[in-house]
C-alpha positions in Angstrom: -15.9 11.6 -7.7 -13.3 11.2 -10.1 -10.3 8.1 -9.5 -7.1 9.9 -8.2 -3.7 8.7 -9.1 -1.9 6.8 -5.8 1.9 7.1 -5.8 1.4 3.7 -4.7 0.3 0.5 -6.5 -0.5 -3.1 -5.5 2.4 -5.2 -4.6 4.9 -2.4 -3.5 6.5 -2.6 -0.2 5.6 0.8 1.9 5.7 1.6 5.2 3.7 3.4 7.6 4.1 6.7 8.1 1.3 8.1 10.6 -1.5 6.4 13.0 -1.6 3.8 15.7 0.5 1.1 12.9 3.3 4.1 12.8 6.7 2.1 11.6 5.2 -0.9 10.2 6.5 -2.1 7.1 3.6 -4.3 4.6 2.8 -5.1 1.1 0.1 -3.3 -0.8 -2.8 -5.7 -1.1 -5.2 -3.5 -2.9 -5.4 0.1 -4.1 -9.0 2.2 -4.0 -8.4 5.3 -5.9 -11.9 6.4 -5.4 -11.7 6.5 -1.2 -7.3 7.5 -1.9 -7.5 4.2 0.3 -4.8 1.6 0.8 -4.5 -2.3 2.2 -1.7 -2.5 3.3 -0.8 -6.3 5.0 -1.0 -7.0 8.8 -1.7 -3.0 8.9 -4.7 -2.0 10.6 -6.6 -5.4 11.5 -10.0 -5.0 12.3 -12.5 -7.9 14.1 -15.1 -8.5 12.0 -18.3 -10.9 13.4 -19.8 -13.3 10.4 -22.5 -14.9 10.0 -22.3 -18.6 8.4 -22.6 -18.9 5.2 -22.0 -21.9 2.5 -18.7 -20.4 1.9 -18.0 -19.8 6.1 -19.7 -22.8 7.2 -18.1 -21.9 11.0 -19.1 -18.5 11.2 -17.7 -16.1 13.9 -15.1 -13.4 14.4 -12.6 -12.8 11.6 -9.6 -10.9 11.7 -8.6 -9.0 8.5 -6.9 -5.8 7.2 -8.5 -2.3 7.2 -8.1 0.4 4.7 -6.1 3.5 5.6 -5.3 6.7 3.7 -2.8 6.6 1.1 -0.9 9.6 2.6 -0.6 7.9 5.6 2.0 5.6 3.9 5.5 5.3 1.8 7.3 3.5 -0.4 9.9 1.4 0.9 13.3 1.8 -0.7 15.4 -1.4 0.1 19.0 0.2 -0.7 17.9 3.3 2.0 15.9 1.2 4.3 13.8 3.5 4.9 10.4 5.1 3.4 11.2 7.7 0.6 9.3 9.9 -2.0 9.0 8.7 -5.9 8.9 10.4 -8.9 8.7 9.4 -12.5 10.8 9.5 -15.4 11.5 8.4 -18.8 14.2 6.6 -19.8 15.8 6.8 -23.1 14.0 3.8 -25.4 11.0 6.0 -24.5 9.7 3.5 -21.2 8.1 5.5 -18.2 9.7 4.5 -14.7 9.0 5.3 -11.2 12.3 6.0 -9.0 13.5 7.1 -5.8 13.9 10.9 -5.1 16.8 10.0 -2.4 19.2 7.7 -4.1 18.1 7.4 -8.1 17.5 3.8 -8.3 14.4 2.8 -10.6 12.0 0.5 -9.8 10.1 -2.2 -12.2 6.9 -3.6 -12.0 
């Protein structure tokens, strides 16, 4: 299966637009284009039982984030305070930028 393109990428703020987190606001830990997968932080914790190991020398039930779909989230615009669509754009030295489809502003990575 070929990588899709995610209108999202690691370190953005989004927030959650569908499912049981609905409203949640989180930081894009890690993007899998291949699954059009998110982690997203304190979004979606699952249990998880492990076994000890020499890196886990306790073992035992660990908490962590679960993937969700990438539609299922949106980027959070801090001037609108609220989730919003992005495009993309080139400005004039030539650069490509994403930006917000409500209010204009650019964003940099």
């Amino acid at each position: 299966m070929a990588n899709k393109k995610i209108h999202v990428k690691t370190g953005d703020t989004v927030v959650v637009i569908a499912g049981k987190d609905k409203g949640k606001k989180g930081k894009v830990l890690s993007v899998l284009p291949s699954e059009n997968r998110v982690i997203v932080e304190e979004v979606n914790m699952i249990t998880k039982h492990v076994k000890p190991s020499a890196a886990n020398q306790q073992g035992g039930l660990v908490h962590k984030e679960g993937k969700i779909d990438a539609s299922n989230v949106m980027y959070y615009c801090s001037k609108d305070k609220m989730g919003v669509r992005t495009g993309i754009k080139f400005l004039e030295d030539g650069t490509k930028v994403r930006y917000c489809k409500k209010c204009g502003e650019t964003f940099n990575k």
